[in-house]
C-alpha positions as CSV (number, residue, x, y, z in Angstrom):
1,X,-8.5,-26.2,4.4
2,X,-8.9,-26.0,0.9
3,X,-12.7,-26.8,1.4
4,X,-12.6,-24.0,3.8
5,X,-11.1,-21.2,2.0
6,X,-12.0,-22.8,-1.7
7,X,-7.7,-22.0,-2.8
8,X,-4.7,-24.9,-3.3
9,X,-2.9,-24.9,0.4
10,X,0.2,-26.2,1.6
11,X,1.0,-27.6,4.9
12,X,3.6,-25.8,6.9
13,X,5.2,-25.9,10.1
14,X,4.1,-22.9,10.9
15,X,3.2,-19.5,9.9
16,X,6.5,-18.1,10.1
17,X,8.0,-20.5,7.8
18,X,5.0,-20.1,5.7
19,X,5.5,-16.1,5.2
20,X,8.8,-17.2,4.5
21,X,8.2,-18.9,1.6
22,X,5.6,-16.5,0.0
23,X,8.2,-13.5,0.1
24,X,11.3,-15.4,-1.6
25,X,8.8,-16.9,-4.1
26,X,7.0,-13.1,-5.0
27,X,9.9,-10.9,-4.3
28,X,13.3,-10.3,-5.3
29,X,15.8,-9.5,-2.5
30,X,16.5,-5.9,-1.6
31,X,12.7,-5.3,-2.2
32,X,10.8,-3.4,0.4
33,X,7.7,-4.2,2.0
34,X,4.7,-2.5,3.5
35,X,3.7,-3.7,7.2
36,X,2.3,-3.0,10.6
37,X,4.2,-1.8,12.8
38,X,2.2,-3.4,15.6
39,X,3.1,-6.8,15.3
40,X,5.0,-9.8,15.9
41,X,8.6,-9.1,16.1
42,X,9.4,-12.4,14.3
43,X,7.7,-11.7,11.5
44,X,10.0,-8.2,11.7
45,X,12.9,-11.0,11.4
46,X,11.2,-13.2,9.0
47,X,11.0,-9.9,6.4
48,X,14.6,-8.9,6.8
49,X,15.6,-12.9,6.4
50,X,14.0,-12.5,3.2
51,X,15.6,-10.0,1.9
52,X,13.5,-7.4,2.2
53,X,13.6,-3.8,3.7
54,X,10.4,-3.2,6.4
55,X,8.7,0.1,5.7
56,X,6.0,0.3,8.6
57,X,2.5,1.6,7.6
58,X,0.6,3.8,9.8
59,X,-1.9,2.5,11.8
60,X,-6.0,2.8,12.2
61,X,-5.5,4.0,16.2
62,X,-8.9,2.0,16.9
63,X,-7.8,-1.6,16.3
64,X,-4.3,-1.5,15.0
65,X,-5.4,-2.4,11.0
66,X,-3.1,-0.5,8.6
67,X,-4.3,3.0,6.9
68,X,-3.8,3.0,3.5
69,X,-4.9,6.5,3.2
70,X,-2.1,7.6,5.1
71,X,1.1,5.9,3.2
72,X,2.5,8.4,1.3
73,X,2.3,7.8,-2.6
74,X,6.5,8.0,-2.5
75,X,6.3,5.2,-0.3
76,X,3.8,3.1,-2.5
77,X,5.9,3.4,-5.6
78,X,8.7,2.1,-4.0
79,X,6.9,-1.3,-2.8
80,X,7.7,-4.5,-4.2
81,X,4.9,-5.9,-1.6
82,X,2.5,-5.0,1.2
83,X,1.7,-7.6,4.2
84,X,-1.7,-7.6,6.5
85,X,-1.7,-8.6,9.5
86,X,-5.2,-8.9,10.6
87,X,-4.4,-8.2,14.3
88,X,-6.1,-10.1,16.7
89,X,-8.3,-11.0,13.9
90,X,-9.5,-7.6,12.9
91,X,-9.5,-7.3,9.0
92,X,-6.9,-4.7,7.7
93,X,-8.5,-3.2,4.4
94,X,-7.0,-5.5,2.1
95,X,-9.9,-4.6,-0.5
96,X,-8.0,-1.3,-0.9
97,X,-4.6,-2.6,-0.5
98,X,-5.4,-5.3,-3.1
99,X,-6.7,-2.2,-5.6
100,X,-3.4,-0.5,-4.5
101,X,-1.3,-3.5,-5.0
102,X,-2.5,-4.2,-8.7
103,X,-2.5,-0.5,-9.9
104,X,1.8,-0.9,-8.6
105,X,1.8,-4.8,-9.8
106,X,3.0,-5.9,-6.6
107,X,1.7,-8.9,-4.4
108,X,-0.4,-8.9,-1.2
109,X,0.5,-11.3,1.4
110,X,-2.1,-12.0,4.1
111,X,-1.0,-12.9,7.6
112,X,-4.2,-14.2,8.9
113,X,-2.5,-16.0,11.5
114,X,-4.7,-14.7,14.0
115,X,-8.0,-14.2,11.3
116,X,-9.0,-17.8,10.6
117,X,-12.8,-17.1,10.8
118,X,-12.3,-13.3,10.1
119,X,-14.4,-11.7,7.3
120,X,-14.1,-8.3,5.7
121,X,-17.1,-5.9,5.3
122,X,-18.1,-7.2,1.7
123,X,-18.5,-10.4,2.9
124,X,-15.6,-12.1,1.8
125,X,-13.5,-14.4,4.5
126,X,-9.4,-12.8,5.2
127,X,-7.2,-14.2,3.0
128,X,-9.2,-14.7,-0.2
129,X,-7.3,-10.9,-1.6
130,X,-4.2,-11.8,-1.3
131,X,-1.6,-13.6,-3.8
132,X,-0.7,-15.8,-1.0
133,X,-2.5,-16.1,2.5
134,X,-0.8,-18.3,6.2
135,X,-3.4,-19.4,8.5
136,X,-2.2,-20.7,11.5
137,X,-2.9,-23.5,13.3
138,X,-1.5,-22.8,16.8
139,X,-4.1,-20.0,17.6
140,X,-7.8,-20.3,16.9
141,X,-7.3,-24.1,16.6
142,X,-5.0,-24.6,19.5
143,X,-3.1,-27.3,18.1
144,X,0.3,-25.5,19.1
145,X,1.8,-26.2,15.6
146,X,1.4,-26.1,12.0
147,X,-0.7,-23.6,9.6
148,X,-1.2,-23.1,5.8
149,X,-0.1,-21.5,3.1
150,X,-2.8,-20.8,0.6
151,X,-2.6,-19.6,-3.1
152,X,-4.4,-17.3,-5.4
153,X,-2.9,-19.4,-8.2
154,X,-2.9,-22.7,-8.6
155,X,-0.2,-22.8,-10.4
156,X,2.2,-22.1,-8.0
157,X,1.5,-24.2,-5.5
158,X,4.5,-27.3,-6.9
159,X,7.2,-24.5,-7.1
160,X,6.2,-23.8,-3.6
161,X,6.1,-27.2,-2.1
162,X,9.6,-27.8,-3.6
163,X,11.4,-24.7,-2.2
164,X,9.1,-26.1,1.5
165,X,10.9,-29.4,1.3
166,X,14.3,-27.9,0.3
167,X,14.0,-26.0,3.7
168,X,12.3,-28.8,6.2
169,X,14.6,-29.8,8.9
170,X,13.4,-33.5,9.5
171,X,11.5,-34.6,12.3
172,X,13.0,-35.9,15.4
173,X,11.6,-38.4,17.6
174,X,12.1,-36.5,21.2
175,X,10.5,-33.5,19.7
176,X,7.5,-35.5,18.8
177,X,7.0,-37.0,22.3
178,X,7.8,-33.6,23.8
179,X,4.6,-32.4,21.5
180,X,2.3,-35.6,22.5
181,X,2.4,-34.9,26.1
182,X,2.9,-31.2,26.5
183,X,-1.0,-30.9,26.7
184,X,-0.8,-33.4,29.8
185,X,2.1,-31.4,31.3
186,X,0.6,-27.6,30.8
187,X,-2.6,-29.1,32.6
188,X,-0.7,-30.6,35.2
189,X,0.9,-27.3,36.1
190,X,-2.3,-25.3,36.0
191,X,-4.2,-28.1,38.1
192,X,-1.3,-27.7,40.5
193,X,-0.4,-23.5,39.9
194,X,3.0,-24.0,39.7
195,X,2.3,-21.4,36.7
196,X,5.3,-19.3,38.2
197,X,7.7,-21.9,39.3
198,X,7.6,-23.3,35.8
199,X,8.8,-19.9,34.3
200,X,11.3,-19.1,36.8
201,X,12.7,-22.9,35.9
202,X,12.8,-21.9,32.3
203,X,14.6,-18.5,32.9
204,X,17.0,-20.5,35.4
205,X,17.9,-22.9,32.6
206,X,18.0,-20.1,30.3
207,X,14.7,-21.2,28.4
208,X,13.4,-18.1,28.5
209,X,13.9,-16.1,25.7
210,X,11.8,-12.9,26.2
211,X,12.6,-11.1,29.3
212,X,10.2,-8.4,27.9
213,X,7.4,-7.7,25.6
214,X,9.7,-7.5,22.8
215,X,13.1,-10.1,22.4
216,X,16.6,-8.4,22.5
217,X,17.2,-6.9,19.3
218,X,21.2,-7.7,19.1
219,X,22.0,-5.1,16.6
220,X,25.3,-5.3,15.9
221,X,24.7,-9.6,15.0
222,X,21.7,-8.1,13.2
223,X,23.6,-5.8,10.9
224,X,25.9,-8.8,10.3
225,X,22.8,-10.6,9.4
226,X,21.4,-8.9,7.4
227,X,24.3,-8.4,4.6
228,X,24.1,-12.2,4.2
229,X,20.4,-12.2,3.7
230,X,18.6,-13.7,2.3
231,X,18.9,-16.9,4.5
232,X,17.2,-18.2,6.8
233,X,19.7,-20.2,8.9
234,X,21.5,-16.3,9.5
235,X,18.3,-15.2,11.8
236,X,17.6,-18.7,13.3
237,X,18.3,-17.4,16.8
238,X,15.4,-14.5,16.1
239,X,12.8,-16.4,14.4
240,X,12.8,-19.4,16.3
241,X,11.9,-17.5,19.5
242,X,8.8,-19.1,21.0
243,X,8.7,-22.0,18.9
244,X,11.4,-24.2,18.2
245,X,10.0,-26.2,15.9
246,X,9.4,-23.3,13.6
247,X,10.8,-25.2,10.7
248,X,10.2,-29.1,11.1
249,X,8.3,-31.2,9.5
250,X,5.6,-32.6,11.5
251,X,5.7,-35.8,12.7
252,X,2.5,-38.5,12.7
253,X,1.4,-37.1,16.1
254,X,1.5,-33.9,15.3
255,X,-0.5,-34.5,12.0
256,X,-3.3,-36.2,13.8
257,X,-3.5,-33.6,16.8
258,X,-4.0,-31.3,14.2
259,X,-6.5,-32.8,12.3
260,X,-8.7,-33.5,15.2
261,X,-8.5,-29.9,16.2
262,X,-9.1,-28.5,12.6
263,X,-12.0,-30.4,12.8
264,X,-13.7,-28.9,15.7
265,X,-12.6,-25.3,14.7
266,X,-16.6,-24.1,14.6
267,X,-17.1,-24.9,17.5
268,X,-14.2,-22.9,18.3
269,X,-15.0,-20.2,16.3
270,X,-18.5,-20.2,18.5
271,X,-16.9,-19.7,21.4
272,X,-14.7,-16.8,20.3
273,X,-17.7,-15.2,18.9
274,X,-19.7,-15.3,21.8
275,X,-16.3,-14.4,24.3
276,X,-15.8,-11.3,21.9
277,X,-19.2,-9.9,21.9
278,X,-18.7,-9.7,25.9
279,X,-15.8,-8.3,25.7
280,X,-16.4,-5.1,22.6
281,X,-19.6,-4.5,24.7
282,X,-17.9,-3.4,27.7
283,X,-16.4,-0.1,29.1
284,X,-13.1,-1.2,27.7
285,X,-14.5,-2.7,24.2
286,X,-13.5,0.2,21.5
287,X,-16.0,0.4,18.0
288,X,-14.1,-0.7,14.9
289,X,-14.0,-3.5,12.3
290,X,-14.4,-6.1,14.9
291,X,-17.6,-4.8,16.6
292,X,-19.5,-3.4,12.9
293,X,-17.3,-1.5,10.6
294,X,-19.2,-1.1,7.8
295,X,-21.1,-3.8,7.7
296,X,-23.2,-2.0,10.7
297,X,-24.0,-2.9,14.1
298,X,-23.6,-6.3,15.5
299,X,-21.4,-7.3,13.1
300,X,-18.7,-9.0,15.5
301,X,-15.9,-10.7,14.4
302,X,-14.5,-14.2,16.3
303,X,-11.6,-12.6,17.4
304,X,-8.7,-14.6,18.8
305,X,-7.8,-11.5,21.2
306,X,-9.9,-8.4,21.8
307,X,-7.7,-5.3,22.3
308,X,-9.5,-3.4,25.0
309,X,-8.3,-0.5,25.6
310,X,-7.2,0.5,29.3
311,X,-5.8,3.8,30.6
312,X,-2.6,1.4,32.4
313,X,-2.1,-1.6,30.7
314,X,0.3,-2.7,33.1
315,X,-1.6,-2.2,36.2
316,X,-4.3,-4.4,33.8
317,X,-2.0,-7.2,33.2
318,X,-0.9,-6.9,36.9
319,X,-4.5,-7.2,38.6
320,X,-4.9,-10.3,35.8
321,X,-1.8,-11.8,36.4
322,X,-3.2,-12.1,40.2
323,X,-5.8,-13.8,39.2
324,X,-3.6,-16.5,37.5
325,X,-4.3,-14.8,33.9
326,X,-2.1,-14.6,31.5
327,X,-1.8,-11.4,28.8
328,X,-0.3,-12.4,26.0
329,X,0.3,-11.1,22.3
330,X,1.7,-8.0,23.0
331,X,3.6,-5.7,20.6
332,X,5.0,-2.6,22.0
333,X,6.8,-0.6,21.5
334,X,6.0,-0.5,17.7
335,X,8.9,-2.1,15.2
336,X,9.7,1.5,13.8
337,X,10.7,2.5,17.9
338,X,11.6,-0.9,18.9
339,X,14.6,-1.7,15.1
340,X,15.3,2.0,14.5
341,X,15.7,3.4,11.1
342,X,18.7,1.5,10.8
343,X,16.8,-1.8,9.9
344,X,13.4,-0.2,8.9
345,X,11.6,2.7,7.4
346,X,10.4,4.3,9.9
347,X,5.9,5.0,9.8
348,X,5.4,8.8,8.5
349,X,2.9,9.0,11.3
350,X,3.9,7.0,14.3
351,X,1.4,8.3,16.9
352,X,-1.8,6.1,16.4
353,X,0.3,2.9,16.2
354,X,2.6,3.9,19.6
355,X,-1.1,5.1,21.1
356,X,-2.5,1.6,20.1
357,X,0.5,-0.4,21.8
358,X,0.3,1.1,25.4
359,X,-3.2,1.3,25.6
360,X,-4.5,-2.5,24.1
361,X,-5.0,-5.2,26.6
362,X,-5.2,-7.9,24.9
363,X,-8.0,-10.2,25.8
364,X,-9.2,-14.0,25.7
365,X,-12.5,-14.3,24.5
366,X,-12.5,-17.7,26.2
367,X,-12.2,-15.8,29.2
368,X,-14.2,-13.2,28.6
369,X,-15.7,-12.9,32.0
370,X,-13.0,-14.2,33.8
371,X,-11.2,-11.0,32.4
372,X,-14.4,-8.0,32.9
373,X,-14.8,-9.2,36.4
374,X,-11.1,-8.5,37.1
375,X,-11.2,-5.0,35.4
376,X,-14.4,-4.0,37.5
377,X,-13.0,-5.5,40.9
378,X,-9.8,-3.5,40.1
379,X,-11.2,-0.4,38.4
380,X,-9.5,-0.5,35.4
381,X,-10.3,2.9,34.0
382,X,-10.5,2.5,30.1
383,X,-8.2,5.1,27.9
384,X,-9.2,8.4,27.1
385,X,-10.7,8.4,23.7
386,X,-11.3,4.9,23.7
387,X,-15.2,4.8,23.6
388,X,-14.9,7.1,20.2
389,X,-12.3,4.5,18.7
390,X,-10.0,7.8,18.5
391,X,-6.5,8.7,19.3
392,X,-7.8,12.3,19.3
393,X,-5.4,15.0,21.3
394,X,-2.8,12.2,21.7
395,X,-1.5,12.2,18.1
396,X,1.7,13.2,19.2
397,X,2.0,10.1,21.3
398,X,2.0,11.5,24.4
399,X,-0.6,8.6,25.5
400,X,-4.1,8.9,27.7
């Protein structure tokens, strides 16, 4: 990794841990941060373990990447940082966030969780503008666990590695065999499409810990919470949702699986490229910085989903889920709609971001045909305004 993205990196257990880290070591608690509203809500927990007060950006309506244009200059002068997420693996504009954040003296942080091979218009890879950067591990690579934490400077890479260690819960033994044969058993299921009894065993035994899109937001333990923050162990029961193992050091198994995969993440990368181009030239494929930006045409990023952009999601995820086709990496309703201004500053202009969430389906570029031939089968229409990338008479988030 450090041969790929030519910065000092540190090994974490994953990229939630990793974000962790950079916002105790750059800000001071009761700081307040710039994000997307359109995003995981454990990173939404991970801020407010840090300390930090959420202010969500508004949104580009087209791919979800954050407007800077649009954040009013109050709200810039009372940043103490602003974090990308890169969603799906389209770039947000961190070459103006990066001019914004050193006219204010504030860090970027890049999530480029799902932006491994993502590059921004100038050329440069995501990542390489902020202070600190996480790459994950789980998502382009597959490898289900681990990431990186890369640095602008050097320097700060021991300080780092020592509050890591301070926070690593040590590595158990079951866990590890659970991770060396959880690719046999997911196969086995599949070969066998017992998809759907597996789930409704883990929501019997109480496994299950999103019933919908986004997890239960408990706000009275929240509030609770939050006065003790920051601490991590207080919002354990939030940011461990969906992985477990969120904060433990890896184990030799682990290690290797992820080397091996690291090592074929080209060829990866390939595939992506190739699934995404399928995908941004269809009906449902909307233009933005994933499909030419200002780079110009045929510029396609690798994307690890493609948000196309359907008139009823959920009749889309339905006719898929027929098909034995799972949509994942969903984020709606926004944070702002979903935490209330009682944990978060609310967007100035939540329209684009609430018209982005019900309208992007998600898509796997490794199953990019897989996925078209459902839409067409099904007529899927795509969303009004789609094919000009534009929210247009749907500001008020009335929806197409």
């Amino acid at each position: 990794m450090r041969d790929r993205t030519g910065r000092e990196c540190l090994y974490v257990p994953s990229c939630r841990f990793g974000l962790y880290l950079a916002l105790r070591h750059w800000c001071r608690p009761g700081g307040r941060v710039l994000m997307s509203p359109v995003n995981d809500d454990v990173i939404f927990f991970v801020v407010l373990a840090a300390g930090l007060r959420p202010v969500q950006a508004p949104l580009n309506a087209r791919d979800g990447s954050i407007d800077p244009a649009a954040v009013p200059d109050a709200s810039w002068r009372s940043l103490s940082a602003v974090l990308t997420t890169n969603l799906y693996g389209n770039p947000d504009p961190a070459p103006a966030l990066r001019d914004r954040c050193d006219t204010l003296g504030i860090p970027l942080i890049e999530d480029a969780a799902h932006a491994i091979g993502s590059q921004l218009p100038d050329g440069r890879p995501v990542g390489d503008y902020g202070d600190a950067s996480v790459f994950s591990l789980s998502k382009h690579a597959g490898a289900k666990a681990g990431g990186f934490l890369t640095v602008a400077d050097p320097a700060r890479r021991s300080a780092l590695e020592e509050a890591r260690d301070d926070l690593l819960l040590p590595s158990r033994a079951l866990s590890e065999l659970a991770y060396a044969l959880r690719p046999y058993a997911e196969a086995s299921v599949r070969g066998l499409r017992l998809v759907r009894a597996a789930r409704a065993v883990q929501r019997l035994l109480g496994l299950a810990e999103r019933e919908a899109i986004r997890m239960p937001l408990r706000a009275a333990e929240l509030e609770r919470a939050v006065t003790g923050a920051p601490a991590l162990g207080l919002f354990h029961s939030w940011v461990r949702v969906d992985m477990h193992t969120y904060r433990m050091a890896p184990g030799a198994a682990r290690l290797r699986r992820s080397a091996r995969l690291l090592d074929r993440l080209d060829e990866r990368l390939a595939a992506h490229l190739d699934g995404t181009r399928r995908l941004l030239d269809s009906p449902w494929g909307a233009p933005g910085p994933g499909s030419g930006g200002s780079r110009g045409p045929g510029f396609v990023q690798p994307l690890f989903r493609v948000p196309l952009l359907v008139a009823d999601r959920d009749a889309a995820i339905a006719a898929l889920a027929r098909r034995r086709i799972t949509t994942g990496y969903l984020y709606d309703p926004p944070l702002d709609d979903y935490a209330s201004a009682l944990f978060t500053d609310p967007s100035p202009d939540p329209a684009p971001a609430r018209w982005f969430a019900r309208h992007a389906l998600p898509a796997d570029p490794l199953k990019a045909k897989q996925v078209l031939a459902v839409l067409r089968t099904d007529g899927i229409r795509p969303a009004e305004g789609a094919a000009a990338g534009l929210v247009g008479p749907y500001r008020d988030g009335t929806g197409g």
